[in-house]
C-alpha positions, -999 to +999 in steps of 0.1 A: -035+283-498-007+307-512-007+337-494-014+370-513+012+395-527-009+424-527-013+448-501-055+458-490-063+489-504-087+498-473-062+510-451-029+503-469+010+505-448+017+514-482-001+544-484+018+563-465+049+551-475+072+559-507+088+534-524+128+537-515+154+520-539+150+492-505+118+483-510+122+477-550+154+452-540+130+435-512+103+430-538+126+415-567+140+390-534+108+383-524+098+378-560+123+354-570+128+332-531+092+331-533+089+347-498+056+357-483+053+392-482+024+399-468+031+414-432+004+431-407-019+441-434-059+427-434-064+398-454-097+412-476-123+385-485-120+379-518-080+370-510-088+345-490-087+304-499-125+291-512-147+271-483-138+239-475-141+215-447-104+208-447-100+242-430-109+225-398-089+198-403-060+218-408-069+242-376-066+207-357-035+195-370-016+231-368-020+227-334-014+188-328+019+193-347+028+226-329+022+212-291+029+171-295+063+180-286+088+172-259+092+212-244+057+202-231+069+171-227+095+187-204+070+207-184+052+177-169+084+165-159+080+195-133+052+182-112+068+153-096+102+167-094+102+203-088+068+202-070+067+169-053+034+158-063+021+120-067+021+107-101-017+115-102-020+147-089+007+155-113-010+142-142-050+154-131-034+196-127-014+184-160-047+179-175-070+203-164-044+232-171-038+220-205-078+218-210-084+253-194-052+272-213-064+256-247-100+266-242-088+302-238-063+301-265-094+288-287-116+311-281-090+342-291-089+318-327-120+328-339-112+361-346-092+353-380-112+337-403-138+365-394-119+395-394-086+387-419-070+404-391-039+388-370-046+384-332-029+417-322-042+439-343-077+423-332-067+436-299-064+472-315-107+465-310-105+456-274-073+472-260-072+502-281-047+511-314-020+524-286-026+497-258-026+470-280+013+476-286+021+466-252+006+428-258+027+433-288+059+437-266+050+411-240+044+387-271+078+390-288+093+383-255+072+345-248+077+337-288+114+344-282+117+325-247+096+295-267+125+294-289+152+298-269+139+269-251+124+249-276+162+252-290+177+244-261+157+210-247+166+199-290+200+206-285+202+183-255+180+154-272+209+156-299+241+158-278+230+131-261+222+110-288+257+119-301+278+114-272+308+134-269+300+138-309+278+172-304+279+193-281+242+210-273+253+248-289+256+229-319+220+208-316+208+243-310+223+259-341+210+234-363+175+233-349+175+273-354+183+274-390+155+245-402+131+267-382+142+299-397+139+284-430+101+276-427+090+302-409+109+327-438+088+313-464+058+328-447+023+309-439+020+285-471+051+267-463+043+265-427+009+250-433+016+222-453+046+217-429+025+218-398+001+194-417+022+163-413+047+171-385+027+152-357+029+119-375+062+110-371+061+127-336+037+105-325+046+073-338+079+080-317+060+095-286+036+064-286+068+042-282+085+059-255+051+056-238+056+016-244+090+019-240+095+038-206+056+034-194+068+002-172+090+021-150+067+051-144+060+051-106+023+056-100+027+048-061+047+076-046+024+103-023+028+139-030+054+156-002+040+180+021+013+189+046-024+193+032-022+228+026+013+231+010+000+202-016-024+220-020-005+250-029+018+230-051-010+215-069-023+248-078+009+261-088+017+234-109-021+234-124-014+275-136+022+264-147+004+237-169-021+261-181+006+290-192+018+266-220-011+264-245-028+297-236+003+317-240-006+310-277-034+333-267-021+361-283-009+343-320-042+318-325-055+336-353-026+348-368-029+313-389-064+312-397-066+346-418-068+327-452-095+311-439-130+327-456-152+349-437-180+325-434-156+299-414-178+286-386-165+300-353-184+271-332-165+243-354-132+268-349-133+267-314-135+229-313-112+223-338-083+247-321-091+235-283-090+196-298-055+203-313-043+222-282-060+201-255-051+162-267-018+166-278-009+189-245-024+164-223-007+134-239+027+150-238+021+163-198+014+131-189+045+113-204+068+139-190+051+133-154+057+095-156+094+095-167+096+124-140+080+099-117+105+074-127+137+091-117+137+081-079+134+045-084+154+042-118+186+052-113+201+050-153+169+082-153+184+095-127+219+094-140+206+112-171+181+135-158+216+146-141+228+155-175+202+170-191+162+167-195+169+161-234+190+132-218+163+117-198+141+114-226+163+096-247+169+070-215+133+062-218+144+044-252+170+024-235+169-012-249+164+000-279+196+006-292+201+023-324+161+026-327+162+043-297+184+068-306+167+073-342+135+082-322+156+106-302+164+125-336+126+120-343+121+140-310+142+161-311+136+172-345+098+177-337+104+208-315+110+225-350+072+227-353+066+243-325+094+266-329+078+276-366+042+294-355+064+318-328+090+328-351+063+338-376+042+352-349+073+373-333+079+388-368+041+400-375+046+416-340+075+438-341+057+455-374+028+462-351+048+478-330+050+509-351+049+525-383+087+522-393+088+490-377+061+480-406+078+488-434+104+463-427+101+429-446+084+402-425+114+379-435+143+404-420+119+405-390+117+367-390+156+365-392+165+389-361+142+367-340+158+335-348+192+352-343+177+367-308+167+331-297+194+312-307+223+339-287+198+334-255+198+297-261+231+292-261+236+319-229+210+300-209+214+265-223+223+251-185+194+266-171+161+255-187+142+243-155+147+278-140+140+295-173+106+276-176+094+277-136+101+315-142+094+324-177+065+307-181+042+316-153+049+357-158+041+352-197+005+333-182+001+362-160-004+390-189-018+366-215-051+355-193-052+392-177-057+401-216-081+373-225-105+386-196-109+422-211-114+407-244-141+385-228-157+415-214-158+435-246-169+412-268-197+397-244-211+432-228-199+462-253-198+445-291-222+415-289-260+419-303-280+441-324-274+473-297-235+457-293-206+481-311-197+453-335-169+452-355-151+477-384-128+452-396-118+480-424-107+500-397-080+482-379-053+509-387-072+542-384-069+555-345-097+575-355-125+546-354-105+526-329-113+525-291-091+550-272-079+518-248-080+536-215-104+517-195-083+484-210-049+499-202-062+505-164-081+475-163-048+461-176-026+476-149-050+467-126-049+429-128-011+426-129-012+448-096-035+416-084-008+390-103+020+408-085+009+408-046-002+366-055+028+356-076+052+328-064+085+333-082+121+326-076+130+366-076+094+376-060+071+365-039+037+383-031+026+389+002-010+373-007+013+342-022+035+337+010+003+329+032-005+296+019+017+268+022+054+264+036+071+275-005+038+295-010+018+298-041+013+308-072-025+325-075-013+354-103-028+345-134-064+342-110-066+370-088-048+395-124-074+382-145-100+382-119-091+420-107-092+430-145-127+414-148-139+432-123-130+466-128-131+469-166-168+469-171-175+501-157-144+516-167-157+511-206-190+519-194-174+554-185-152+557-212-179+550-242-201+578-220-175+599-224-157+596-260-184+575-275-159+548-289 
C-alpha cells in the first residue's frame, strides 16, 4: 500500500504555491530516500489500495501493536498506588475506561477510508476551516507528551536492564531515533511495521503475566470512606479512558489508503477491537504489579527507582531471559511512539498555509527533537506528567467527539442531512463557518474547568465530592457542549446557510 507522490488536483497546496529552488531539492530527497511526500492533501479514490479484507485486519493490528505497550502498562499501575483502589476496582474502571475511550476513538476512524481525508481536516466539516486549527494545536501537544513519555518509561526499562551501564537520557535517545526513522518514511513503512510489532510484545507481556501474576495482591480493600472511593474510582475510570480516546483526533489519519467503499460498520469493530483488548490487557497487568508493591518488597525497592524498573522486577528469576524481555518491552513503546509522530507532523501543516508547504519529513523531525528535549527535562517525573497530562488532553478530545456526534447524527445524516463535500476540505468557502462549534467548544471546557481535579487546579464542582475531590471534566465538558450546540447550528445554518 505505497502511498502516492502526486498531489489531488481538486483542491491542490500546490496551486497556490510556486515552486522555489527548496522545493526542487525536497523532491530529488524525497525521490531518492524514498520518503512519503504526501502531507495534508485528500487521498482521491482512484489513489487509493484495491478492496480487500486484509484492510480490516490491518485496522486491528495498527492498533493492537500501537497500545499493547507498557506506557499503558504504566497507567494501571496508578489505580492501586496513586488512587488507593482494590485490585478490582482498579482493574473493572481499568476496563470500562479502556472500552468507552476506544469506542469513541473508533467511531472518529470511520471517517478515512470514506473521505481520503485525515481526521483534522475532517473536523474542518464539523468545527469549521478556522476552528478546526485549534484541535490541531491541542493535538500536537498530546502526540508530543505521548512521546516524551513513551521515551521516557523506555529509557527506564533500558537503564535498568543495564545497570550502571545506561543511564535513561541515553534509553531515551535511542528509542527517539528508531521512532523517527519509521515515522520519516511516511505511512507504508509504518504499516507493515505496525503489522507485526504486537507479536513479540505479547509473547513477552504474556510472560510477565506468568512471571509476576503470583505475587499480584487481589485481597487489599480500596482506602477511603464510600464517597471518596467513589470519587477515586471515577477519577481513575476518566484517567483510564483519556489513553485510547486521545487517539480521537489521529484514527483516520491511517486509514486514507483504504478505498471508499470500506465498510464503516466492520471499521468501527475492527478499530475498537484493536484499542479495547490490547488496552484492557495492558491496564490490568500494570494494576497487579501495582498491587504487588506493598507486600513484595524487591517491587517496592524498584518501583523506588523507576516504573521502567518495576517492570523489569516482574521478570525476576529469570535471569538473562528476564532482562531480554525487558529489551522486548521496552523496545515495543517504539510502536506507539510511530502513529503520533506521524500524526504531529500532518498537524502542524494544517495549521496554516506556510506551515503546509513544509515537507512532512522536516515536520516529522522537529517533533522528535521536541519530545526527546522534554523527555529528558521531565525524565524524573512521569507519574506527575501522566496524572496531569493526561486527563486535560481527555478533557478537549471527548468535548470534540460530542460536537462531531451532534453534526453528523442531527445536521449531515439522511436524505434532508448536509452530507458531505469531500472535494471541498480546503475551500472556506463551502466549509462551515465553525461558530456554533467554537462556542459550543468553549462552552464545555468552561464545564471541564469548574469539575476538574488537578494538581495545579481544582474546580469548585470537583472539590465537593470526596476528601482529594474528583475528576468529573471530560463528563460535565462534553455533556455542556452536547447540550448547547444543537441549537447553536440550528441558528447558525438559519442564518449563513452552511
Amino acid at each position: 500500500m505505497a502511498p502516492t507522490e502526486s498531489t489531488p488536483p481538486d483542491i491542490s497546496i500546490s496551486e497556490s504555491t510556486p515552486v522555489t529552488g527548496f522545493a526542487k531539492w525536497n523532491q530529488k530527497i524525497e525521490s531518492l530516500a524514498g520518503l512519503e511526500s504526501r502531507g495534508i492533501s485528500r487521498v482521491l479514490p482512484h489513489e487509493r489500495s484495491p478492496p480487500s479484507n486484509f484492510h480490516y485486519i490491518q485496522m486491528a493490528s495498527i492498533w493492537f501493536s500501537a497500545n499493547l505497550t507498557a506506557n499503558n502498562l504504566a497507567l494501571g499501575l496508578l489505580g492501586p498506588l496513586v488512587y488507593e483502589l482494590s485490585f478490582t476496582d482498579s482493574a473493572l474502571c481499568a476496563v470500562f475506561g479502556a472500552v468507552i475511550g476506544s469506542a469513541a476513538t473508533a467511531y472518529m476512524g470511520i471517517w478515512g477510508a470514506e473521505s481520503g481525508n485525515r481526521t483534522l481536516i475532517v473536523a474542518r466539516y464539523f468545527m469549521g476551516y478556522h476552528p478546526s486549527k485549534i484541535c490541531c494545536l491541542l493535538n500536537i501537544v498530546i502526540m508530543v507528551g505521548y512521546g516524551m513519555i513513551d521515551c521516557i518509561i523506555s529509557g527506564q526499562i533500558l537503564s535498568a536492564i543495564s545497570g550502571t551501564g545506561m543511564s535513561i537520557a541515553v534509553g531515551i535517545i535511542i528509542v527517539a531515533i528508531i521512532t523517527w526513522l519509521v515515522a520519516l518514511f511516511g505511512i507504508g513503512i509504518f504499516h507493515h511495521y505496525e503489522r507485526w510489532a504486537w507479536i513479540p510484545q505479547a509473547v513477552a507481556l504474556l510472560i510477565l503475566v506468568g512471571s509476576a501474576g503470583p505475587k499480584f495482591d487481589t485481597t487489599a480493600k480500596s482506602v477511603g470512606n464510600t464517597e471518596t472511593i467513589n470519587a477515586d474510582r471515577l477519577t481513575f475510570l476518566s484517567l483510564c479512558l483519556s489513553a485510547p480516546v486521545s487517539w480521537g483526533a489521529t484514527s483516520s489519519d491511517f486509514y486514507v489508503y483504504f478505498p471508499e467503499t470500506t465498510s464503516k460498520p466492520f471499521t468501527f469493530v475492527m478499530t475498537l477491537l484493536g484499542l479495547a483488548l490490547s488496552n484492557c490487557f495492558v491496564y490490568l497487568l500494570g494494576v497487579g504489579l501495582g498491587s504487588g508493591i506493598t507486600t513484595n518488597p524487591s517491587w517496592s525497592d524498584a518501583y523506588d527507582v523507576s516504573s521502567g524498573a518495576l517492570i523489569l522486577a516482574g521478570y525476576d528469576g529469570l535471569g538473562g531471559f528476564g532482562k531480554f524481555l525487558g529489551v522486548i518491552i521496552a523496545a515495543g513503546l517504539i510502536a506507539n511512539n510511530i502513529p503520533g509522530t506521524y500524526a504531529a507532523a500532518l498537524n502542524i501543516q494544517m495549521c496554516g498555509r506556510y506551515a503546509a508547504v513544509v515537507p512532512r519529513w522536516v515536520l516529522t523531525t522537529v517533533v522528535a527533537v521536541i519530545y526527546t528535549v522534554c523527555a529528558l527535562a521531565g525524565q524524573d517525573h512521569l507519574f506527575e506528567i501522566f496524572e496531569n497530562f493526561l486527563a486535560l488532553m481527555g478533557y478537549w478530545v471527548c468535548i470534540f467527539i460530542s460536537i462531531v456526534l451532534e453534526e453528523h447524527l442531527i445536521f449531515r445524516r439522511g436524505k434532508t442531512g448536509l452530507g458531505f463535500d469531500w472535494a471541498a476540505w480546503n475551500d472556506k468557502s463551502r466549509l462551515p463557518l465553525g461558530i456554533a462549534a467554537l462556542i459550543s467548544f468553549c462552552v464545555g471546557w468552561v464545564g471541564a474547568v469548574i469539575c476538574m481535579d488537578q494538581v495545579y487546579f481544582v474546580g469548585p464542582v470537583a472539590k465537593q465530592i470526596g476528601e482529594y475531590g474528583a475528576d468529573l471534566g471530560i463528563w460535565v465538558g462534553s455533556a455542556f457542549a452536547a447540550i448547547v450546540y444543537p441549537g447553536l447550528r440550528w441558528l447558525e445554518l438559519k442564518k449563513f446557510g452552511r
